[in-house]
C-alpha positions as CSV (number, residue, x, y, z in Angstrom):
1,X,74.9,-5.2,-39.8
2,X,72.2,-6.8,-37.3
3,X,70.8,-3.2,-37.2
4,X,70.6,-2.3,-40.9
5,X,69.0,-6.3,-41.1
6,X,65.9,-5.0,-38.4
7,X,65.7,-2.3,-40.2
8,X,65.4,-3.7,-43.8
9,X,63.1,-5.9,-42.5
10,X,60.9,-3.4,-40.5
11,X,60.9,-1.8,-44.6
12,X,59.9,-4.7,-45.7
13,X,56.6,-5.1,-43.7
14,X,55.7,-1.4,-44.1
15,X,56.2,-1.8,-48.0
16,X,54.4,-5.4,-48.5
17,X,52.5,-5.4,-45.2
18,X,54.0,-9.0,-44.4
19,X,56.2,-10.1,-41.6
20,X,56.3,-13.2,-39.7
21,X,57.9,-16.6,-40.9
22,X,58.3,-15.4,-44.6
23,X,59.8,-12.4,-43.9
24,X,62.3,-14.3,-41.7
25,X,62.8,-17.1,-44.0
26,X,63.4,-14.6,-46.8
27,X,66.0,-12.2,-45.0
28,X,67.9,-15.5,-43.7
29,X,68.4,-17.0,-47.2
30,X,69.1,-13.9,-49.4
31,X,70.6,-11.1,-46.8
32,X,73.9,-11.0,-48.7
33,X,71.6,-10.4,-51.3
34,X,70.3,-7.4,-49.7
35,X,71.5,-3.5,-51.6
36,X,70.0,-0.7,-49.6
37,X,70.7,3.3,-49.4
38,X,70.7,5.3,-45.7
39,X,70.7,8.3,-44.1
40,X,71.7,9.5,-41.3
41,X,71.8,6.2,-40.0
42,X,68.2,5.0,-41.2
43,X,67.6,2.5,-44.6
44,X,65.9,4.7,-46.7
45,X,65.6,2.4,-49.7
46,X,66.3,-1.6,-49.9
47,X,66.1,-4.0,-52.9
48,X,67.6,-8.1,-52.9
49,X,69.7,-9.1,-55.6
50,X,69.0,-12.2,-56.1
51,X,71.2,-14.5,-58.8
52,X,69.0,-16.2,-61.6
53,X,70.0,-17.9,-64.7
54,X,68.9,-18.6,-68.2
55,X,69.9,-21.2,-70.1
56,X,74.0,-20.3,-70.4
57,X,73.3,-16.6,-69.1
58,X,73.2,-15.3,-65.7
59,X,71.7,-12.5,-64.1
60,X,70.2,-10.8,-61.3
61,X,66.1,-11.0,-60.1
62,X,65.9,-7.5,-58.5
63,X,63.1,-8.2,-55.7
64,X,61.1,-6.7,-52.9
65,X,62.1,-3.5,-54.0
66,X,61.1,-0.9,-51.2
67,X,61.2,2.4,-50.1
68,X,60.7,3.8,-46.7
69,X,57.2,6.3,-47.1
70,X,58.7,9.2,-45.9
71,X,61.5,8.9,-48.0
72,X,60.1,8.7,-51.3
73,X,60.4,11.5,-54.0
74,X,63.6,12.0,-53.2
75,X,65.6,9.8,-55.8
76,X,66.7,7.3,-53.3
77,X,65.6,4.5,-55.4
78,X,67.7,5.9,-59.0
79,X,70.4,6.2,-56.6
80,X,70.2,2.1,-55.4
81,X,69.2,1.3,-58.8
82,X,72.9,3.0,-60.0
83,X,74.5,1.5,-57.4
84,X,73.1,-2.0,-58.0
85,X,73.8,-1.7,-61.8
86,X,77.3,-0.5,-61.4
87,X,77.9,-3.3,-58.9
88,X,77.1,-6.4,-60.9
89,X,77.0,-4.6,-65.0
90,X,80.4,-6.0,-65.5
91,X,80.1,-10.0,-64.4
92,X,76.2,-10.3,-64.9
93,X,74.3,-10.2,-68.4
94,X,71.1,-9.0,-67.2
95,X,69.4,-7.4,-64.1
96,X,65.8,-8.3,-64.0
97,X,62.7,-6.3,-62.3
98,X,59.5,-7.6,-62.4
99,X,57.2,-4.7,-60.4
């Protein structure tokens, strides 16, 4: 796990062009938040999960959405969003992107 983490946070600064304390901050507080695609041993796509709640509802903020550049046009990113949906459709009342 401790590779896919460097990884996903080596995405992260290439997507947002931030690293540093934030970056650090955020992937210690919300990494079993963390949904991301590979292949062949490389994250190809990452997006947190992050739990949110209105009023009696809860949901999930889907944040820092990324995909890796020479990755992209390839559906990765439907694939993570299916994966996310089917994962938490059930038990959550809403997912949430704000682009």
């Amino acid at each position: 796990m401790e590779n896919i983490i460097r990884q996903c946070k080596e995405l992260y600064s290439i997507a947002f062009s931030e690293d540093g304390a934030f970056c650090d901050m955020l992937f210690s507080l919300f990494s079993k938040d963390l949904r991301y695609i590979t292949e062949a041993k490389q994250v190809v796509c990452m997006a947190f999960c992050i739990d949110v709640f209105t009023e009696d509802k809860k949901g999930k903020y889907i944040y820092a959405v990324a995909t890796h550049p020479n990755f992209r046009n390839k559906g990765y990113m439907s694939r993570l969003f299916e994966k996310i949906e089917k994962e938490f459709k059930k038990d959550y009342f809403f997912l949430c992107l704000h682009p």
